[in-house]
MARZA-924716 format. One record per residue (C-alpha): residue in three letters; x, y, z. Coordinates in steps of 0.02 Angstrom, whole numbers, plus 50000, padded with zeros to 5 digits. Layout:
N
ALAXYZ;...
% end
This chain:
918
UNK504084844645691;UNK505514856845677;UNK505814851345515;UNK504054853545438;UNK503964870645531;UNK505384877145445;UNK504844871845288;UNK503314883145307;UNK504454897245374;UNK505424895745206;UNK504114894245069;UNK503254908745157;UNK505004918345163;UNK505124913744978;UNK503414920944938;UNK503694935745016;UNK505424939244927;UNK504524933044761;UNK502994944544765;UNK503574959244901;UNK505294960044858;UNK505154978744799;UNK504364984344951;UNK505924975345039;UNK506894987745002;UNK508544987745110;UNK507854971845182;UNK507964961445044;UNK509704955545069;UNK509564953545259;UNK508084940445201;UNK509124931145087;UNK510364928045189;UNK509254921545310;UNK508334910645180;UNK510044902745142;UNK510324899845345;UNK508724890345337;UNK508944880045194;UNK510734875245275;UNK509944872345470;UNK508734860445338;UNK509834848645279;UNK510384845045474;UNK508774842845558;UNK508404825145505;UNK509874818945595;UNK509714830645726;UNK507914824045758;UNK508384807145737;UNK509794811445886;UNK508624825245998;UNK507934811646127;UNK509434803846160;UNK510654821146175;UNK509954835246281;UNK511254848446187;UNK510324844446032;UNK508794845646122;UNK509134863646168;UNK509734867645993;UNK508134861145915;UNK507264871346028;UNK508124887645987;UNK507724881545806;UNK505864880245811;UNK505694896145907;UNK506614906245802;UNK505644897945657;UNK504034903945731;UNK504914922445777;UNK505164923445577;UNK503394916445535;UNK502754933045672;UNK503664945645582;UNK503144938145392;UNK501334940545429;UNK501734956645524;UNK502504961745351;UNK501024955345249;UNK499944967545350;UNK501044980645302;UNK500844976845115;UNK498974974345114;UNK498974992845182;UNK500074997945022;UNK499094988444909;UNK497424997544979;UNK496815014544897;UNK497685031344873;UNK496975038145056;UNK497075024445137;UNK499115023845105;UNK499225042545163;UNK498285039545323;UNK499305024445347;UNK501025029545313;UNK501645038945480;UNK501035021145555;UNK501795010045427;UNK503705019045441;UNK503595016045632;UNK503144995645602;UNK504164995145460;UNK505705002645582;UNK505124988045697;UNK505004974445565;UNK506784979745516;UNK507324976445702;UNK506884960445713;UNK507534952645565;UNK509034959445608;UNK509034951145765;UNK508404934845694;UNK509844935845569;UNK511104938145722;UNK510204923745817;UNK510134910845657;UNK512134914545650;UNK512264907945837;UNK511104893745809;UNK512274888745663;UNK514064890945773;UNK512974876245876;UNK512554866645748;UNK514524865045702;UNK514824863745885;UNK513804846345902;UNK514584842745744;UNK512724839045661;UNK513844841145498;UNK514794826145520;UNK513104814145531;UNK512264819345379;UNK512784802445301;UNK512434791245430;UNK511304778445425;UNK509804782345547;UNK507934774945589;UNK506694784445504;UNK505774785145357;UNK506114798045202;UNK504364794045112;UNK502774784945107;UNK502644783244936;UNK502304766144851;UNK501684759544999;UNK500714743545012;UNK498724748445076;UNK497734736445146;UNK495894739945170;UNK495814728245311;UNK496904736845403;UNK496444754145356;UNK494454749745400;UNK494974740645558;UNK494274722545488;UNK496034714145505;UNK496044696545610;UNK496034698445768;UNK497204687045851;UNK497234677646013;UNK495674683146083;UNK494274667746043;UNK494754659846189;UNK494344675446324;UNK492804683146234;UNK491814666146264;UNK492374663646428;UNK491554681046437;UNK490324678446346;UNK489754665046466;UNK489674674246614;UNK488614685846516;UNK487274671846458;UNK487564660746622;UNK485754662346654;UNK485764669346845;UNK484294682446862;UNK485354693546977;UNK486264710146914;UNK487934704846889;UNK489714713846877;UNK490834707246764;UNK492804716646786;UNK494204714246657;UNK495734718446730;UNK497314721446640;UNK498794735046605;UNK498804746546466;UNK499144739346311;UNK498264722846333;UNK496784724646220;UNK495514725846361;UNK494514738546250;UNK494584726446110;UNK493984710946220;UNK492474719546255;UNK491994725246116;UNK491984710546029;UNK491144702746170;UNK489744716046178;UNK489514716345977;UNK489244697745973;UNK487614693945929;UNK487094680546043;UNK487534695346187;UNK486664708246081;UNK485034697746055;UNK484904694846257;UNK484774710946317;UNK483304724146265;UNK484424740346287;UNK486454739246276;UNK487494753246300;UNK489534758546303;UNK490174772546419;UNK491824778746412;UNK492164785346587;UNK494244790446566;UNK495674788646673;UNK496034806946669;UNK494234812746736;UNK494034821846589;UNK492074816846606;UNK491294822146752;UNK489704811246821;UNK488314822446742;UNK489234819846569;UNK489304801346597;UNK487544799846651;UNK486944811546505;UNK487864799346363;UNK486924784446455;UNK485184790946440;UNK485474798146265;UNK486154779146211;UNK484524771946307;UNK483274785646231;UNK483914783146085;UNK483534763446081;UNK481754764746157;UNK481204779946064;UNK480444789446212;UNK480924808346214;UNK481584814946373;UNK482654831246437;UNK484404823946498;UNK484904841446499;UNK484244844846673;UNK485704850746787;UNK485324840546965;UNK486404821646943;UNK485104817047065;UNK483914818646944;UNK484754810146818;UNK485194795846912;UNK483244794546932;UNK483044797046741;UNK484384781446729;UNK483434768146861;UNK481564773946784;UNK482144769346604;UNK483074754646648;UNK481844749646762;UNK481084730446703;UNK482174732346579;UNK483734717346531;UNK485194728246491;UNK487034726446439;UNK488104741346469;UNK489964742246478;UNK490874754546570;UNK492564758246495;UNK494204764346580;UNK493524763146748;UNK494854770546862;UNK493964778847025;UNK492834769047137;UNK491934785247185;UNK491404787047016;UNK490924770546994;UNK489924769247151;UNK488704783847097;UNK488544778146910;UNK488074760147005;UNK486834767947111;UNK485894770246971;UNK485664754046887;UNK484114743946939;UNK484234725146984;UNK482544719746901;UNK482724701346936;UNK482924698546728;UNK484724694446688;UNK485474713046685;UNK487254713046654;UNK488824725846687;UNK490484725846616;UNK491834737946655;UNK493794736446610;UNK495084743846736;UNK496944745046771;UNK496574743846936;UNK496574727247048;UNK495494738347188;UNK494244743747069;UNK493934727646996;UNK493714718547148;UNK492694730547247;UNK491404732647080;UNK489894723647147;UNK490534708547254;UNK488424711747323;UNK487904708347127;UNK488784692847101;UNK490494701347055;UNK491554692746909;UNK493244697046876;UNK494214692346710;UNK496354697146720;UNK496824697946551;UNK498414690746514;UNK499824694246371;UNK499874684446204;UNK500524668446188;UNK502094668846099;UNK501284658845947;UNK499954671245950;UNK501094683945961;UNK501924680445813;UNK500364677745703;UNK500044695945769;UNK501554702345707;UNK501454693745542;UNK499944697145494;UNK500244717945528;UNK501914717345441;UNK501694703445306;UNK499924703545283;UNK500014685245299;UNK500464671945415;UNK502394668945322;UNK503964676645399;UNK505514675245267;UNK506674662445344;UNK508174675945334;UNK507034686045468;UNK506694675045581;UNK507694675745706;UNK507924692445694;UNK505854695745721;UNK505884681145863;UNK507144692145969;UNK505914708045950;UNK504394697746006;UNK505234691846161;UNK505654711546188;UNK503684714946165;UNK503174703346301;UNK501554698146203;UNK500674713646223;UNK499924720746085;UNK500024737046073;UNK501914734546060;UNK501694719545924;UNK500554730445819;UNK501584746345828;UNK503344738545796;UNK502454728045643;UNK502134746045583;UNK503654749445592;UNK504384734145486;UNK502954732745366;UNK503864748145301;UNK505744740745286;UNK506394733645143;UNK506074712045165;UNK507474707245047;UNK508914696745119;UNK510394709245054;UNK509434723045164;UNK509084712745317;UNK510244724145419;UNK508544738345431;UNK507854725745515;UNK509444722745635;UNK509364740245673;UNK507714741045730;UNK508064725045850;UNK509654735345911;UNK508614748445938;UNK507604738546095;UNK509224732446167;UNK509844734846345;UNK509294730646507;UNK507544723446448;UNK507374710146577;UNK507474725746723;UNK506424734746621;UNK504534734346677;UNK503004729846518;UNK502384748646523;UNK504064755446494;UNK504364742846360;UNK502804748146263;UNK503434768946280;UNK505054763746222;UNK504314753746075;UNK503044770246036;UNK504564781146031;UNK505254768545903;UNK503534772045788;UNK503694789545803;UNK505504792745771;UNK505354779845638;UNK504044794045547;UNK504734806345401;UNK504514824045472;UNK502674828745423;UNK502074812245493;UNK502764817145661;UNK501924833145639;UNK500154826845603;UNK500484812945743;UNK500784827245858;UNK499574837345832;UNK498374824745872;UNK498394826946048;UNK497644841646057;UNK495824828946073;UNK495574822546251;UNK495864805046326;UNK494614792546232;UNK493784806146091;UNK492974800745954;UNK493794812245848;UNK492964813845670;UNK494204811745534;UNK493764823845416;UNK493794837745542;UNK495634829645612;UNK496064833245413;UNK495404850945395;UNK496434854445512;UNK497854849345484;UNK497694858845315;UNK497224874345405;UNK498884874545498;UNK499804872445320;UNK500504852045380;UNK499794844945223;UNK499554856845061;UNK499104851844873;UNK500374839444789;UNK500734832844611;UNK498854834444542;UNK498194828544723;UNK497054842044822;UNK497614844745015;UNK496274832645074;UNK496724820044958;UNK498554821345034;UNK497994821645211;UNK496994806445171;UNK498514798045131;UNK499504803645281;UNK497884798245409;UNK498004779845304;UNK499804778445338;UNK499644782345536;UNK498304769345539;UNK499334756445425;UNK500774759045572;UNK499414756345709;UNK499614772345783;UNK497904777845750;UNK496594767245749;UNK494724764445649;UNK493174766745745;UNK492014768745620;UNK491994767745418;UNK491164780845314;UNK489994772345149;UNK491564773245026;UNK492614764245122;UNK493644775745196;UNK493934780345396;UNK492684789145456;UNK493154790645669;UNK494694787845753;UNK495454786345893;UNK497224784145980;UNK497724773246133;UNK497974782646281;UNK499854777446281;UNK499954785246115;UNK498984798446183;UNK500214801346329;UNK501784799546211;UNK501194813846089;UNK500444823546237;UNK502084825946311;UNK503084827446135;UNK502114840146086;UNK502164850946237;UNK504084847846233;UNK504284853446093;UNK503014868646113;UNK501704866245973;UNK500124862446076;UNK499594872346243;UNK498154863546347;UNK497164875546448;UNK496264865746562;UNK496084860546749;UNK497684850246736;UNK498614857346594;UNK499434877646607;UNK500794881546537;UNK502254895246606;UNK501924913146601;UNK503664913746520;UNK503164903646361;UNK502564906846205;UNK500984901146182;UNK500524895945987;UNK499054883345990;UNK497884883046114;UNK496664871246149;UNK495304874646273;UNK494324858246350;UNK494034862146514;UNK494254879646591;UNK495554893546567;UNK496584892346743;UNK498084903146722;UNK498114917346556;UNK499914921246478;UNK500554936746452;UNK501244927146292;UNK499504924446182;UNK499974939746066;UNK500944923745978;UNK499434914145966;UNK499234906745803;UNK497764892645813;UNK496264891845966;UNK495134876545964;UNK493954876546107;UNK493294859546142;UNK492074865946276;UNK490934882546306;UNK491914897046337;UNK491394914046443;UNK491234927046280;UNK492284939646388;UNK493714926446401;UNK493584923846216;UNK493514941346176;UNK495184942646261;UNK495874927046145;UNK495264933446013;UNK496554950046027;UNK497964942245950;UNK498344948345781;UNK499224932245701;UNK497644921345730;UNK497614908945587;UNK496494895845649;UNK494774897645745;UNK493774881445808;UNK492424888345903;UNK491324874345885;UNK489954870645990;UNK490084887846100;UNK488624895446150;UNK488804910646055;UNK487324923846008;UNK488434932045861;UNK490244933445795;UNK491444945345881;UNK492024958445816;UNK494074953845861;UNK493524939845735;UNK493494952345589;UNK495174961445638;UNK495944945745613;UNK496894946545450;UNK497794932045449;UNK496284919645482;UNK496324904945363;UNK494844892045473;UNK493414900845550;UNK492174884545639;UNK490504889745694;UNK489714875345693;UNK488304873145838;UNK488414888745897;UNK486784901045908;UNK487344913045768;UNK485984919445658;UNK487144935045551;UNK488474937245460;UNK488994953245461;UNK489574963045307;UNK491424965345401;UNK491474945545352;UNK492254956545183;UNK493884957245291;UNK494414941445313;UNK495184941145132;UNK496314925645176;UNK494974913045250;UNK494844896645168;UNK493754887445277;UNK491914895445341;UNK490954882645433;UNK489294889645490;UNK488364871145501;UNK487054868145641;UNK486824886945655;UNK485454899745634;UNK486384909145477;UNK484894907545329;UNK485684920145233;UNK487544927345176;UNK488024945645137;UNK488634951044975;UNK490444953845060;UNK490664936645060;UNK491114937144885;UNK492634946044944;UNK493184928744998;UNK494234921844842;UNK495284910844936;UNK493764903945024;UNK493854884044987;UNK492504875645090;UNK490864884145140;UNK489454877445248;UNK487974885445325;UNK486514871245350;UNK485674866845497;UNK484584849145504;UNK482874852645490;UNK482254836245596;UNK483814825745680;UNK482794809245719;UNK481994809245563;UNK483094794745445;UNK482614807445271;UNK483494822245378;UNK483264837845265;UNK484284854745308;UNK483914871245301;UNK485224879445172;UNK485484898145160;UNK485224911245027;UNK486644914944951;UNK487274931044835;UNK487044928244662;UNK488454929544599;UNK488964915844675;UNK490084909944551;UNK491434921944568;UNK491884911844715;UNK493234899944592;UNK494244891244743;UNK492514882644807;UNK492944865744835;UNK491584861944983;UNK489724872244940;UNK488294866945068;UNK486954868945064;UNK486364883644957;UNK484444888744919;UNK484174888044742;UNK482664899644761;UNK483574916844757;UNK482544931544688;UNK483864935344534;UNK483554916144485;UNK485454915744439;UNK486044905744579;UNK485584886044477;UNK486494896044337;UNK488204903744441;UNK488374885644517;UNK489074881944347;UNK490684891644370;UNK491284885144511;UNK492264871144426;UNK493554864744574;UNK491794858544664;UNK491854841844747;UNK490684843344849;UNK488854851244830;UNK487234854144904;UNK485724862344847;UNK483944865644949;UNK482384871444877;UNK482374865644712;UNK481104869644597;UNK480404861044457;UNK480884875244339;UNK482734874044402;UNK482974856544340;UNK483584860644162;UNK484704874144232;UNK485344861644355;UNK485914849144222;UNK486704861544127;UNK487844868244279;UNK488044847944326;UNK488934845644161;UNK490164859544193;UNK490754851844368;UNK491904837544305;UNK492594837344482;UNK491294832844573;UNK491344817544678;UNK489624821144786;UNK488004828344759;UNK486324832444868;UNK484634837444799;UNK483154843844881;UNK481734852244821;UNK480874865444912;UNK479494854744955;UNK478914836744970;UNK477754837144846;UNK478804848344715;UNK479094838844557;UNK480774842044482;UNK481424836344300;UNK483174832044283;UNK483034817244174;UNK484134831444032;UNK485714824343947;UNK487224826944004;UNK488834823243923;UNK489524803643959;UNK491144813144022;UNK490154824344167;UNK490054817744347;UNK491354803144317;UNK491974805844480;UNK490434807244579;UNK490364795744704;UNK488734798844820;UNK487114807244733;UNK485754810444848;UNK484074816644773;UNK482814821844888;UNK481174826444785;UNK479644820844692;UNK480454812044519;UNK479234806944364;UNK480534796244320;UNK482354795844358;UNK483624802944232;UNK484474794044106;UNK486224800944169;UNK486184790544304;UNK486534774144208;UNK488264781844151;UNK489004785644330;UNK490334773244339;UNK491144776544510;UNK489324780644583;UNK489524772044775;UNK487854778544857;UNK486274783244787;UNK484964790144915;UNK483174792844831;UNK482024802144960;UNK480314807644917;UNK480334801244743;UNK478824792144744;UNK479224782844562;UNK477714773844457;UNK478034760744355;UNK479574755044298;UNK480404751644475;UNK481954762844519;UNK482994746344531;UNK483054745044312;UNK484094759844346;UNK485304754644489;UNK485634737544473;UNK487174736144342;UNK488114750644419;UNK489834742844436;UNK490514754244593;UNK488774753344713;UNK488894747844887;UNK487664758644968;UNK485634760844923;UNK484224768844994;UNK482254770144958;UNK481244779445077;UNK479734787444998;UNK480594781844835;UNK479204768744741;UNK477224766444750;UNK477244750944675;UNK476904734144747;UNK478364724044715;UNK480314727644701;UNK481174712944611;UNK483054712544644;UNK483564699944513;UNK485114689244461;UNK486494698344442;UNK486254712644475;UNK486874724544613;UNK488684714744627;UNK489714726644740;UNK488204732844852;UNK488344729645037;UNK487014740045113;UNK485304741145072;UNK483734753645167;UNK482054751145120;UNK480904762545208;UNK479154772045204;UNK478594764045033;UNK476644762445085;UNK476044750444939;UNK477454739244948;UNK476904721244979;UNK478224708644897;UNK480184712844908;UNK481054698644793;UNK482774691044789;UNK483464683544637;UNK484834669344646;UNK486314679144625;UNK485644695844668;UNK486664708044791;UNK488264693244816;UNK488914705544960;UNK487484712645024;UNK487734713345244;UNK486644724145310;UNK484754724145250;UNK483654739745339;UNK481624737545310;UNK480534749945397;UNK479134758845387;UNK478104746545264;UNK476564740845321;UNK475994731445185;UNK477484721045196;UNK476914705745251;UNK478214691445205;UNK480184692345229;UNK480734695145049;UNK480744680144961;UNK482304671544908;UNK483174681545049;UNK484084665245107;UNK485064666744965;UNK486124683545038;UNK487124672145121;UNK488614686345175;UNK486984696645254;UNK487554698445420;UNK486144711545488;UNK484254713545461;UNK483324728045543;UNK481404725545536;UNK480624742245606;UNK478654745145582;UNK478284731645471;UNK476534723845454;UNK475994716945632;UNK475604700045512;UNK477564698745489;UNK478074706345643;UNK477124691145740;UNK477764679345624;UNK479514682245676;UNK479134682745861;UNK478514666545870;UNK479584655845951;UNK479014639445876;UNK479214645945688;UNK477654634645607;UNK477644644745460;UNK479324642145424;UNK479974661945430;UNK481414660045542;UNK482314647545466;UNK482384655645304;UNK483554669545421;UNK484274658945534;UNK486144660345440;UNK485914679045473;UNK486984686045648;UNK486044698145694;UNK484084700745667;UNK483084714245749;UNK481314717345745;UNK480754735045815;UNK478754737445852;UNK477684747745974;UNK476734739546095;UNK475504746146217;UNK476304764246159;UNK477994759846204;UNK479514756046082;UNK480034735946112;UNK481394728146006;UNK481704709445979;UNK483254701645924;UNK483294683045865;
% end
């Protein structure tokens, strides 16, 4: 951490000399000499951090360190004010100046002191004698470079080991065929995989095909949930299966424990509770689950023996005590994290059999030491890193209790990090206990507060990608949920982890929690906060705010007062219920992130001209339809995005976009443009999206059919594009883009999405070589089928139709679609016959039909997908839809399926929503 920050400290010190050295003046040498202090304190602070949890002097000298760091970072953007002021007109200057001497006077001041205080931080420094270690060998990594990526890992598909056994004991207590409601605990420590147990349990698809609703609740040891949230998530997971629209957003829990019991109500339903840790909790949550008679089952996990014995002993109570790994098991853990395969060199074995018997067979601990190694050299002339590492868990283990263990083996991990790993680790804790936190949001993020930047031809994102994959590849973050190309989509961290780099980080002063259990010291600087609960105790010390994320509402008048510190980089206000922008926002000079998304904005104001160092406006899921001309005083601005979804239960979802300036295109540093209305009344704005060259990302709404031409000419300009979303301005709106483009434009795009009426589907398409996923929405093709188009892409994985083909028949023949692994079909009226060549879609897994009701035979040849894994059958003909629900299969249907895991079949039925699962 204290490394990475003083990095920052000195490139921005560097800049400033490089490009302000004139207005410096007498300065200019005190800043040099405290550039060369820094780049001297540098060269120490590996070992020091390597040393810091083990000596408290160095702990106190890192300390001074980062502060003073920070302290130089304040005055550096107190100086750049100073300079835009000189840089602004004639007037402006004279009106200025009286005001500028007096900060310039203070500036001077404290870099004078800093200077004086790096000089005692340095007498330290040669008092621990941090000199003298520079040469020693220490744990930690210097790079991630060259590392070995496995997909497996990084997607969270790796083997999961020593865990058959449990899940169908489990799983029989699920199916045991008793009609009564029944509890089912699992009780185990942290650590223990009781989250993973579960799941796997509850995924399975003999569990999934008993029950008519399933749900998963995460209730969290810390209380960070309160009952109404809990019961909210359960009836949106419920409504969301049965497709019945109701208001969860009533305040009484009364009432929503009756919305609970009526929907459940006759009803077979599967819901786990996870991290159950208060019985009072539990008991009103219970209260609201119906025994129908029908085979209803409950699962909850739980540290606690109390809790999982008291569940429901009236309900037929069940309780399951995990236990550790075996030791075999243990070590096909570790191998397979480390290795990637089941082999240990014979030189390491004894060596990895004495840090298994340190990990007691939990594993958390296996997974995050295997991290660890996976990274050390394997060769037997460097078997002493691994010594080192077995060292490192020495001492007293046998008095030393499991949980301990696992925190001393986490500390390993993280001290085992280069420097901007620990940073990006860290900062992670500013999500609560058990968040789904969205990966591309955790990455903008990080950007914003300058951890990750561009690097050797690589954008920022593209090197914060790399950092997330190596986190996950230690198993210190871990996949939830994989986006269509493959990469991580959700996260999450174990709430060990989450309690290691909770109290790191607040150690070492980079992340302040404002909520009901987390204040911080009047006395302290305060330079991130994060606000997820409520604001408890204020600081005197928030002028030194740099970054505020709120992950709950916030009362405008205690935002207002936030909002008054002058070195705000970074504002998340996502999600608060905000009527318009502040004005502190615009006084805000500094501000690099500005998040709006979901709040009830509707105008930008022209001040917006201001903030002439943001990079990031996010104005998604708000009521902006339309941007000032100021915004083009924005050239640093990388990612913008105003949209809100027109219709969120609708599958085709459609956004509004917003009118845009036309000139656009003087934006240059776009990277991220969505979604912008192509009908503009200068008709430039098809034209100006031509300019904007660094785009990877691009959405357009309200297409016409006279923009189409323009369109492809702009297309071919944007050789960096890797995604692209079309919509026309209406359904029925006929657009022509079948124009050539050259074979070298869009070779990196990687999703298309066309939304809009197509008379035939353009010729480019055949030549996009890294193409992933193709959505066609609206297109309503004749004749030749969209599939002659598709089907000998080499990269495709992900397809869908809806509203795409008013033809009978779509033949998916031999050979043809090789990579693709998901497939929708959906709202094709005509359709009748869906075929399936031998050899067509090898890898297909997850087949979605909905929507056709003149569909009335399973597609033929569909026992040939033999890797399909998932079909979803939603408003299909009632012919098919009764030949799959009868039981005694004359006509043959379900056999064709029955290598398939998981088949549902979704219909209405006396007006309500029913699903079946075979």
């Amino acid at each position: 951490m204290a490394e990475t920050i003083l990095s920052l400290a000195l490139n921005q010190l560097s800049t400033t000399l490089l490009e302000e050295g004139n207005l410096l003046g007498g300065l200019k040498q005190e800043v040099e000499h405290i550039i060369d202090e820094l780049e001297h304190m540098r060269a120490f602070l590996k070992v020091a951090e390597a040393k810091e949890d083990d000596d408290h002097a160095i702990q106190a000298w890192m300390k001074q360190v980062r502060e003073v760091t920070y302290d130089i970072e304040d005055v550096l953007d107190e100086f750049a004010v100073l300079t835009a002021h000189h840089h602004a007109s004639r007037f402006s200057r004279c009106f200025n100046s009286i005001k500028n001497l007096q900060a310039r006077h203070k500036i001077a001041g404290e870099i004078q002191r800093i200077k004086s205080r790096l000089g005692n931080i340095s007498e330290l420094r040669q008092r621990y004698r941090l000199d003298h270690g520079t040469h020693q060998h220490f744990l930690g990594s210097a790079t991630i470079a060259n590392t070995w990526w496995d997909d497996a890992i990084l997607v969270g598909k790796e083997r999961l080991v020593g865990i058959q056994k449990p899940k169908q004991e489990l799983i029989s207590q699920l199916l045991d065929g008793d009609s009564n409601l029944k509890v089912i605990s699992v009780l185990g420590m942290q650590g223990l995989g009781k989250t993973t147990l579960v799941k796997k349990v509850h995924e399975d698809g003999d569990v999934q095909k008993q029950f008519q609703i399933t749900a998963w609740i995460t209730v969290s040891q810390t209380r960070t949930r309160s009952i109404k949230e809990l019961l909210q998530d359960l009836i949106r997971q419920i409504v969301d299966q049965i497709k019945r629209p109701i208001n969860y957003a009533v305040e009484s829990i009364t009432e929503l424990k009756s919305s609970v019991t009526k929907l459940l109500l006759g009803k077979r339903y599967g819901i786990v509770f996870e991290d159950v840790c208060d019985m009072g909790i539990w008991n009103s949550i219970k209260s609201a689950l119906p025994d129908s008679g029908n085979g209803s089952r409950v699962m909850i996990t739980t540290q606690l023996p109390h809790v999982a014995q008291a569940s429901s002993p009236e309900s037929q109570g069940y309780v399951y005590e995990m236990k550790p790994l075996s030791f075999e098991d243990s070590w096909t853990l570790f191998c397979d994290k480390t290795f990637q395969q089941s082999y240990c060199p014979m030189h390491l074995k004894a060596i990895v059999h004495d840090i298994l018997s340190k990990c007691r067979g939990l594993p958390l601990a296996i997974a995050a030491i295997g991290g660890v190694l996976a990274s050390k050299d394997k060769d037997k002339d460097k078997a002493d890193q691994w010594e080192i590492v077995r060292d490192s868990l020495a001492g007293e283990e046998e008095k030393t209790g499991e949980q301990d263990m696992v925190k001393k083996i986490l500390l390993l991990s993280y001290k085992d990090l280069p420097s901007h790993l620990k940073t990006c680790l860290l900062y992670i804790s500013i999500f609560p206990e058990d968040y789904e936190i969205q990966c591309h949001r955790l990455i903008q993020l990080w950007i914003a507060e300058r951890f990750v930047q561009d690097r050797g031809g690589m954008t920022a994102e593209e090197v914060a990608f790399d950092y997330l994959k190596e986190l996950i590849r230690r198993s210190l973050v871990r996949v939830t949920e994989v986006s269509w190309d493959g990469s991580p989509d959700h996260c999450r961290i174990h709430d060990l982890m989450r309690e290691f780099i909770l109290r790191k980080s607040q150690e070492q002063n980079m992340i302040t929690l404002a909520s009901l259990q987390h204040t911080r010291g009047p006395s302290e600087k305060v330079h991130r906060l994060v606000i997820n609960n409520s604001l408890t105790q204020r600081s005197n010390y928030l002028k030194h705010l740099r970054s505020l994320i709120t992950l709950t509402n916030t009362e405008p008048t205690l935002l207002s007062e936030l909002l008054l510190s002058k070195l705000l980089k970074l504002l998340d206000l996502r999600d608060v219920q905000l009527e318009e922008i502040p004005n502190e926002v615009f006084k805000l000079f500094h501000l690099r992130f500005l998040c709006l998304r979901g709040t009830r904005v509707k105008k930008v104001p022209k001040s917006i001209k201001k903030l002439k160092n943001l990079e990031h406006l996010h104005l998604g899921q708000t009521n902006v339809r339309e941007l000032p001309i100021q915004v083009l005083k924005l050239k640093k601005l990388r990612h913008l995005r105003v949209f809100q979804v027109v219709d969120s239960s609708d599958a085709n979802y459609e956004c509004y976009g917003f009118k845009a300036p036309s000139k656009i295109g003087e934006l240059l540093s776009l990277h991220t443009l969505l979604f912008i209305d192509a009908q503009n009344d200068e008709k430039t704005v098809v034209e100006e999206i031509g300019k904007l060259i660094q785009l990877r990302e691009l959405g357009i709404t309200k297409l016409r059919r006279q923009d189409g031409e323009e369109l492809c000419s702009s297309l071919q300009k944007l050789i960096n594009l890797r995604e692209l979303n079309v919509t026309a301005i209406t359904k029925d709106e006929v657009i022509d883009i079948d124009h050539a483009l050259p074979s070298s434009s869009l070779q990196f795009l990687r999703g298309l999405i066309l939304r809009a009426r197509l008379e035939k589907l353009p010729r480019w398409i055949n030549s996009l070589q890294s193409l992933m996923k193709i959505d066609l929405i609206w297109s309503r093709l004749r004749g030749d089928e969209p599939l002659e188009f598709l089907q000998h892409l080499p990269s495709l994985v992900e397809v869908r139709l809806s509203q795409a083909y008013e033809g009978e028949e779509l033949n998916f023949r031999a050979g043809a679609f090789l990579k693709l692994e998901t497939l929708y079909l959906g709202d094709m009226q005509g359709l009748k016959w869906i075929i399936v060549g031998n050899g067509a879609m090898p890898h297909l897994q997850r087949l979605y039909m909905s929507e056709l009701p003149q569909l009335e035979e399973l597609p033929w040849g569909i026992q040939h997908l033999r890797k399909l894994q998932s079909l979803h059958l939603d408003d299909v003909s009632s012919k098919l839809t009764e030949k799959l629900k009868n039981p005694d299969d004359e006509t043959g249907v379900r056999g064709n399926i029955a290598h398939i895991r998981e088949v549902v079949i979704g219909f209405r039925a006396d007006g309500e929503w029913n699903e079946l699962r075979l």
